[in-house]
GUZA-933068 format. One record per residue: x, y, z of N, C-alpha, C in turn; residue in three letters. Coordinates in steps of 0.02 Angstrom, whole numbers, plus 50000, padded with zeros to 5 digits. Example, Ala and Ser with C-alpha at 12.3 -4.5 7.8 and 13.67 -1.06 7.14 Angstrom:
# residues 2
506604971650390506154977550390506604983550390Ala
506424988850354506844994750357506455000250394Ser
***
This chain:
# residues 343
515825061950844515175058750846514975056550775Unk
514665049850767514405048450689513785049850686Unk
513895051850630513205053750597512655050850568Unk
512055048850607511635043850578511685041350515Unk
511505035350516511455032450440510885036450403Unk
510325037750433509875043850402509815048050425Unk
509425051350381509455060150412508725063650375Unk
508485067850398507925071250374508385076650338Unk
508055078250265508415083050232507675086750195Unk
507775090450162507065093850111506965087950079Unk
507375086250034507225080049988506875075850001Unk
507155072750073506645068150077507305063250137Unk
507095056550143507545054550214508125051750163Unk
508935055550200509505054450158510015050650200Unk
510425045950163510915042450200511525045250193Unk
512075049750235512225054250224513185050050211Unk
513205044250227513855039350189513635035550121Unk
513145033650113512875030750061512725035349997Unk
512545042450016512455046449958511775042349921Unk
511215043249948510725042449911510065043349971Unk
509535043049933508785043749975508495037049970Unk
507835037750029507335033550021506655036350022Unk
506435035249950505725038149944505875044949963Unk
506205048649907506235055749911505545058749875Unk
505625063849886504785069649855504975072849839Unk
505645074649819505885078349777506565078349736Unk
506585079849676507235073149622507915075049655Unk
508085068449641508735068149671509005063049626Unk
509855062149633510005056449597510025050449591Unk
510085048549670509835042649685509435041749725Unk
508775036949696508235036449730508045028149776Unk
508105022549836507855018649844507195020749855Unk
506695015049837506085016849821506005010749845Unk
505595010849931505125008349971504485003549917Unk
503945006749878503495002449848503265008649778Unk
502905006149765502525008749690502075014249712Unk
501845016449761501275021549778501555025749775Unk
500975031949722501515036949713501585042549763Unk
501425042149834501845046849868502415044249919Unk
502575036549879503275035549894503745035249818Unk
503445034849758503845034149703503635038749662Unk
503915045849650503915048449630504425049049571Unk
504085055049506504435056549459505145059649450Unk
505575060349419506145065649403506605063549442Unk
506775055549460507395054949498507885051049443Unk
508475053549469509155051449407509295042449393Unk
509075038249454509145034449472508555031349516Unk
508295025149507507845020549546508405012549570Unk
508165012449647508575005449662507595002149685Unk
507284997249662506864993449703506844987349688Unk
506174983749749506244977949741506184975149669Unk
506314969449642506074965449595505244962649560Unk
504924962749629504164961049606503844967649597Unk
504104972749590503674980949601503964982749532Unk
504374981549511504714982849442504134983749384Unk
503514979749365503334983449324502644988049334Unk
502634990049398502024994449430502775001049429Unk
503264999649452503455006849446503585010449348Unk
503835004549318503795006549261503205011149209Unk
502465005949246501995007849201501695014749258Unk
501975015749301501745024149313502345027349324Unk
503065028049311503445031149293503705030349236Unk
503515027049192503845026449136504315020649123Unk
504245017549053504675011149043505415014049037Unk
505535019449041506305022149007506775024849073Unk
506335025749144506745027049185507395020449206Unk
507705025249229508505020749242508425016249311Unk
508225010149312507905006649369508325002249379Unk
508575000549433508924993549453508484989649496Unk
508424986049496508054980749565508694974549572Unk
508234974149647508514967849677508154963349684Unk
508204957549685507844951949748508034952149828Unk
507364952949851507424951949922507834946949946Unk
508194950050002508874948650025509434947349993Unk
509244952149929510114951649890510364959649920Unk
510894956749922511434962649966511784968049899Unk
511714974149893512334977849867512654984249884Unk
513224984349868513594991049929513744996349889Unk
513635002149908513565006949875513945014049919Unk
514565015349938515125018249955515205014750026Unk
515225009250052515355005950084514775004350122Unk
514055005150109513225006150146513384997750115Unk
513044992750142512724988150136511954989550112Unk
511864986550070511004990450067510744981750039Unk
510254980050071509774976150055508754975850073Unk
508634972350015507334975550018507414968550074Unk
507014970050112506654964650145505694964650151Unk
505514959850136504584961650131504424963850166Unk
503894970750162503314974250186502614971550187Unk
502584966150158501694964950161501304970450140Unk
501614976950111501194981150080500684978650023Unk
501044978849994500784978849905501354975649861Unk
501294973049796501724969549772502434972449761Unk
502964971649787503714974049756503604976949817Unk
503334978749886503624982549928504054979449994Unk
504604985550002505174981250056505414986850096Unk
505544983450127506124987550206506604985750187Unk
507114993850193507594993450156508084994150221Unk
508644988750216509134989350277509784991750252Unk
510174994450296510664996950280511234994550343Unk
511714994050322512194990550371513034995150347Unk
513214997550402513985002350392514125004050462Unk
514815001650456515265004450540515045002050577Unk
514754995750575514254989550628513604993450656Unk
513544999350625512804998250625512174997150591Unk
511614995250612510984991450553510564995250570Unk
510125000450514509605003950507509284999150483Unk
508515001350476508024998550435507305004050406Unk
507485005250368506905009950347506315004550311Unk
505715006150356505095000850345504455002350260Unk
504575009950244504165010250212503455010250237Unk
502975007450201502425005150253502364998250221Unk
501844997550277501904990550313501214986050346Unk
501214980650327500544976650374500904969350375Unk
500454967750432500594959950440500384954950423Unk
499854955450418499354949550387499574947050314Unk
499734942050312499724938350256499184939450200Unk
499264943150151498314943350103498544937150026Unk
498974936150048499184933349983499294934849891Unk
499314941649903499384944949865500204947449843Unk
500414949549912501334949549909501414946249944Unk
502284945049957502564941850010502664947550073Unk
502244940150123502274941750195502614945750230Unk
502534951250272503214956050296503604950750340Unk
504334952350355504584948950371505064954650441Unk
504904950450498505484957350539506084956850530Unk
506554960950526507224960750517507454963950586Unk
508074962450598508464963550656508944969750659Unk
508814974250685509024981950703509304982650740Unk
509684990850738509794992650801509394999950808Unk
509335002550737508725006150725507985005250675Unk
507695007350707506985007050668506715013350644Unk
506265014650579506015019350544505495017250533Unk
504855017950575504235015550561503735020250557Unk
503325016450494502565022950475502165023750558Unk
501545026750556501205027650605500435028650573Unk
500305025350521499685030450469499265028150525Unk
499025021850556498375020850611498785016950649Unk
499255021950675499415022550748499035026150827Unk
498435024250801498105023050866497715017750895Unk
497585018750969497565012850994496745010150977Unk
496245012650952495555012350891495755007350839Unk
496295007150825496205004650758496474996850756Unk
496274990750769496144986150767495674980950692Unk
496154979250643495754974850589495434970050597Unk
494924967650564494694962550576495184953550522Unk
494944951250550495334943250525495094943750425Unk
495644943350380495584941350314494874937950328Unk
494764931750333494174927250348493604931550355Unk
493514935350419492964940950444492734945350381Unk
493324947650366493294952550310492864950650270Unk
493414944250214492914942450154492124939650182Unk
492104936850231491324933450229490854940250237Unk
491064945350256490704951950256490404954150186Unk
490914954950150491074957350076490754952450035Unk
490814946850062490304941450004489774942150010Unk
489344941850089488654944150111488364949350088Unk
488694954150084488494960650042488474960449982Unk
488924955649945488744954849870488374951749854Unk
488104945049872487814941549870487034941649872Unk
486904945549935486274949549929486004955049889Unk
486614957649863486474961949784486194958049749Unk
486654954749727486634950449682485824946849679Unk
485834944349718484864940249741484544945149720Unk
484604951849738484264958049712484164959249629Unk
484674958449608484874959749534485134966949542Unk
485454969449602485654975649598486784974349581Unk
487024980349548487664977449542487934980949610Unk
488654977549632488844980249691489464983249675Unk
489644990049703490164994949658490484995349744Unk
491124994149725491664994149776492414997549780Unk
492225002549804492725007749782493575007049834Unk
493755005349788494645004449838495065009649781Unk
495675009449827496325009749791496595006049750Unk
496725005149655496845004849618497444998749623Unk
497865000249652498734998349660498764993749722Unk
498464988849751498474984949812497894980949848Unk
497374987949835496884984549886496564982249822Unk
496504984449760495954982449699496164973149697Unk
496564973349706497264965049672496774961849747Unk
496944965049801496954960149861495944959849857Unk
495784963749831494874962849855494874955949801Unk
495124956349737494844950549671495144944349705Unk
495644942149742495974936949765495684935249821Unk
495354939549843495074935549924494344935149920Unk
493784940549871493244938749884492954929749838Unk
492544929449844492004922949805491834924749739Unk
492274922449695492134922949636491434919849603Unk
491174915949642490684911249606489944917149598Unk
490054920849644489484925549677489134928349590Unk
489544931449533489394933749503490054937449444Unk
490094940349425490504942649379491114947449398Unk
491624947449388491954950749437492094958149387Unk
492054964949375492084969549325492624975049358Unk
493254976849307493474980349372493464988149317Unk
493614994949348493714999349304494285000249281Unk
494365002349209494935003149160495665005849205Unk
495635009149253496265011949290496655005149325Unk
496055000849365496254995149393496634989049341Unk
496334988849280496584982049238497194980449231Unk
497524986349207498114986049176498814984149239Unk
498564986949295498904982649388498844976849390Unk
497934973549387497814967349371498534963149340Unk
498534965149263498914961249233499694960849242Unk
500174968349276500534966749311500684962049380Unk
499914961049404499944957449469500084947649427Unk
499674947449381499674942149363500394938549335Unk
500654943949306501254943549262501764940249339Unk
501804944349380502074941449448501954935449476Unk
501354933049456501284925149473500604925049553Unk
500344932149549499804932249593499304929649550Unk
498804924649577498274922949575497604928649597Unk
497424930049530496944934349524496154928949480Unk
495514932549490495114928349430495124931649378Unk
494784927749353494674932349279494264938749300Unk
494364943349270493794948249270493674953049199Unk
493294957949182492894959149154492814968149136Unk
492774971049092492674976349073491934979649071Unk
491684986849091490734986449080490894986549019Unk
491184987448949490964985848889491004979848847Unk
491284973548886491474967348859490754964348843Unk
490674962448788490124959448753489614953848774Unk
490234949948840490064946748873489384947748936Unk
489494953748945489344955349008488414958748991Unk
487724954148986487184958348965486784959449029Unk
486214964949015485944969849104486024964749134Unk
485764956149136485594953249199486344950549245Unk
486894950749181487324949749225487794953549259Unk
487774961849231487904966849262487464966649340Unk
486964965549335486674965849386486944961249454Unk
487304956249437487704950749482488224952749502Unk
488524958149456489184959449476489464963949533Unk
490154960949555490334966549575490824971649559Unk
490994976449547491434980449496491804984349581Unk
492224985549530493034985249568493484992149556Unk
493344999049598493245003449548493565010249571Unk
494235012449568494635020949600494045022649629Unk
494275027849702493675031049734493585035649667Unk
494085038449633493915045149562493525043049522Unk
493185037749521492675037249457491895037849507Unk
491735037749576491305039449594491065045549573Unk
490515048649532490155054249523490335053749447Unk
490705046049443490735048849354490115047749294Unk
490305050749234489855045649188490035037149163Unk
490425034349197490425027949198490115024749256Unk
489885028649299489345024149337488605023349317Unk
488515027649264487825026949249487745018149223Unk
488245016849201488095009749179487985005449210Unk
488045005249272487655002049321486915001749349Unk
486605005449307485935009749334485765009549440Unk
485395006749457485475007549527485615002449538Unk
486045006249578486704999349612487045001349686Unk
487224997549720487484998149787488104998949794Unk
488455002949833488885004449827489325006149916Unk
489815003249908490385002849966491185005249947Unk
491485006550015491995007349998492485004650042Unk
493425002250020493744996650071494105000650090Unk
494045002350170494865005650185494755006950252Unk
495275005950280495515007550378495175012050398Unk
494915017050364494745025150383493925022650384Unk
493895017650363493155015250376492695014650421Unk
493185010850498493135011850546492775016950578Unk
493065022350544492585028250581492005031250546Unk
491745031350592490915033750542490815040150504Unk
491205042950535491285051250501491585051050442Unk
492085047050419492455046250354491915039950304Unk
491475038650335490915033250294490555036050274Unk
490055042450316490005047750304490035049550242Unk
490805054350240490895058450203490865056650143Unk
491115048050122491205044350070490335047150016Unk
490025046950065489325044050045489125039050017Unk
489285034750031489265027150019488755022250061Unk
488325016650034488035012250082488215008250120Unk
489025007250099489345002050192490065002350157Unk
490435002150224490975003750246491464997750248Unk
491974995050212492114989950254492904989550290Unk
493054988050329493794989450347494274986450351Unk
494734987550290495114985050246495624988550256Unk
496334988850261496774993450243497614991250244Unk
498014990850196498614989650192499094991250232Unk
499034992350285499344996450350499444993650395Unk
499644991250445499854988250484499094992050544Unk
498814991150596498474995650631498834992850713Unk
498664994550748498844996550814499284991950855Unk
499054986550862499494978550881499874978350821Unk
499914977850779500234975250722500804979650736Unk
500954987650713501304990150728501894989850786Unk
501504988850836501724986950898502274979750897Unk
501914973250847502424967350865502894968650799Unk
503014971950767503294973450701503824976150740Unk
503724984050808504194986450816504934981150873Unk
504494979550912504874974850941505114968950904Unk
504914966250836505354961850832505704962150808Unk
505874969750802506654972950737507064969450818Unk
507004972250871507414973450924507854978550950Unk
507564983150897508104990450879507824994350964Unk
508184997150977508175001651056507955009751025Unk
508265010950954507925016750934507415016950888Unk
506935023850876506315020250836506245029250809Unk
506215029150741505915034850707505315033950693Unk
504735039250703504125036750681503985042850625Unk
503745040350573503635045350505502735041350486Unk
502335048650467501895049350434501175046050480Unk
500705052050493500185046850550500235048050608Unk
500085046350651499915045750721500795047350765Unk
501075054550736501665052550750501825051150849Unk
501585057850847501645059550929501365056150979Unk
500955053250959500535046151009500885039151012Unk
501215039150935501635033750933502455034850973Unk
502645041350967503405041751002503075040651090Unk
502765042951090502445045651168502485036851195Unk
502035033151168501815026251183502735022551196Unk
502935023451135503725019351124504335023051177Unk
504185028651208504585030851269504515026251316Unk
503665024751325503515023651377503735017151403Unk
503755012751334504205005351331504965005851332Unk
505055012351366505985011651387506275013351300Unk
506125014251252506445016551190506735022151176Unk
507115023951138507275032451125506745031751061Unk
506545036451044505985038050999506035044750972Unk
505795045850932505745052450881505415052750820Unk
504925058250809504785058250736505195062250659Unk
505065058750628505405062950564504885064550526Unk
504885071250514504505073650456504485072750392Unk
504115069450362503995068250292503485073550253Unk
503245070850191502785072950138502515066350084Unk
502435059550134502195054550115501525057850137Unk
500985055250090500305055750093499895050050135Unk
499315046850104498945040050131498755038250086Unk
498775034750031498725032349997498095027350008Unk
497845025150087497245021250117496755025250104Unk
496725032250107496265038350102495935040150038Unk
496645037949989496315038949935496755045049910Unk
496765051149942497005055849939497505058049866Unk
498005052149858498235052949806498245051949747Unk
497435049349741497135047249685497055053749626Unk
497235053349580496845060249555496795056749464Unk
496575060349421496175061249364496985059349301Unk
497425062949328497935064649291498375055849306Unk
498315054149343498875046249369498405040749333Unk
498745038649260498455034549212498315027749271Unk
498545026449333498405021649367498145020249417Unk
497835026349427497435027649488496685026849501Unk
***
């Protein structure tokens, strides 16, 4: 009998002809690395294989000196006879589904994943399987996004009416994806765009990539005096909420972007004045036409909604199974902390 192309190990998910991991959590020598978030790219591995556009988000939070190879999407290289090639995730910039091809069969490990075009990375793209390895983070049948379009005209309305106010509007995302995708899709004209010091330095990797970002703005740039702080909207880690860099806003309104938004109990907890629902994830349909258009008959589901998602994918005639990980949510916030110069 052969032995899957992957396998659940401590480390993390291992290809057991190929001799290497994907998005391990714990060091190993060779690491493919799904995207830049760090509870898929972690420290202390001997070796990094990723995409090409993620190359300098993994550098500037692992270090310029780690031993990194990248590819361009859909460049092929073989590595003890594994075919290994990134195909786009629509995550965040540099992220890919990584396929693997040996003994005529084709895995695909997805990473995570959304569909929508934000124009920020390139578009996910389905690839053709015979197995699938798919997230589950809002793998339930609740979780439904609203249209890019819907979104921003929300997010402008709310700023906008700050703004008329002279109040500033403080918008708390994730640093590494959603900060890039909020400056590119909302209305720049509205007012000043300010993001916090953790976010900039992504900014300028996003730009360096050839994403269209606006200009934006520091609270200490010379430029920026009370009345036009007051227009702005600042762009800002959930970790600087409760800090002393919000005093510089004096009273100001404040939201936050993410899938978990949806529910009122996590809007709630935020303590925040509005919610909006935003999230790099693929949610319930999405998931769904992602899995069918691998065409794969088998389906691993890792991280999220596992057991609702195998349960559902039986029911469509699939073999199904979950694999246990120690990927986090990175939509949650969760892995934000004080110590991640990029968070």
């Amino acid at each position: 009998m052969r032995t899957d192309l992957i396998v659940a190990r401590p480390e993390g998910l291992y290809c057991p002809p190929g001799d290497f991991y994907i998005d391990p959590w714990r060091p190993v020598d060779r690491a493919v690395i799904t995207h830049a978030h760090s509870d898929h790219a972690r420290p202390g591995h001997g070796h990094y294989l990723s995409q090409r556009d993620g190359e300098g988000i993994l550098r500037r939070r692992l270090g310029t000196d780690i031993a990194l190879q990248s590819l361009a999407y859909g460049e092929v290289v073989e590595h003890h006879g594994v075919k290994l090639s990134l195909h786009p995730a629509g995550h965040v910039l540099g992220s890919a589904q990584v396929r693997l091809e040996h003994g005529g069969r084709v895995w695909v490990a997805s990473g995570d994943y959304k569909l929508e075009d934000d124009g920020t990375c390139v578009p996910f793209e389905p690839v053709r399987c015979d197995t699938f390895i798919t997230e589950s983070t809002f793998g339930l049948p609740i979780y439904r996004w609203p249209s890019q379009t819907a979104l921003f005209a929300e997010i402008n309305a709310w700023w906008r009416g700050n703004a008329e106010a002279g109040r500033a509007s403080v918008l708390f995302a994730y640093a590494f994806g959603k900060a890039q995708r909020l400056l590119h899709g909302v209305d720049a004209s509205i007012g000043p765009l300010v993001t916090h010091g953790a976010v900039e330095p992504l900014n300028e990797v996003y730009r360096a990539a050839g994403v269209a970002l606006p200009p934006t703005f520091t609270v200490s740039d010379p430029m920026l005096d009370k009345a036009a702080l007051g227009r702005s909207l600042v762009i800002a880690p959930p970790s600087a909420a409760g800090t002393a860099w919000m005093k510089r806003f004096g009273a100001h309104a404040d939201a936050f972007a993410s899938g978990w938004m949806l529910m009122r109990g996590k809007r709630r907890r935020r303590g925040v004045d509005r919610g909006f629902v935003m999230s790099d994830h693929a949610d319930w349909p999405g998931l769904h036409r992602a899995i069918t258009a691998t065409g794969a008959e088998r389906v691993f589901v890792t991280h999220g909604s596992v057991a609702v998602m195998v349960r559902w994918l039986e029911e469509q005639g699939l073999s199904a199974q979950g694999f246990k990980t120690e990927y986090g949510d990175e939509d949650d916030a969760v892995v934000e902390t004080a110590a991640d110069p990029a968070a």
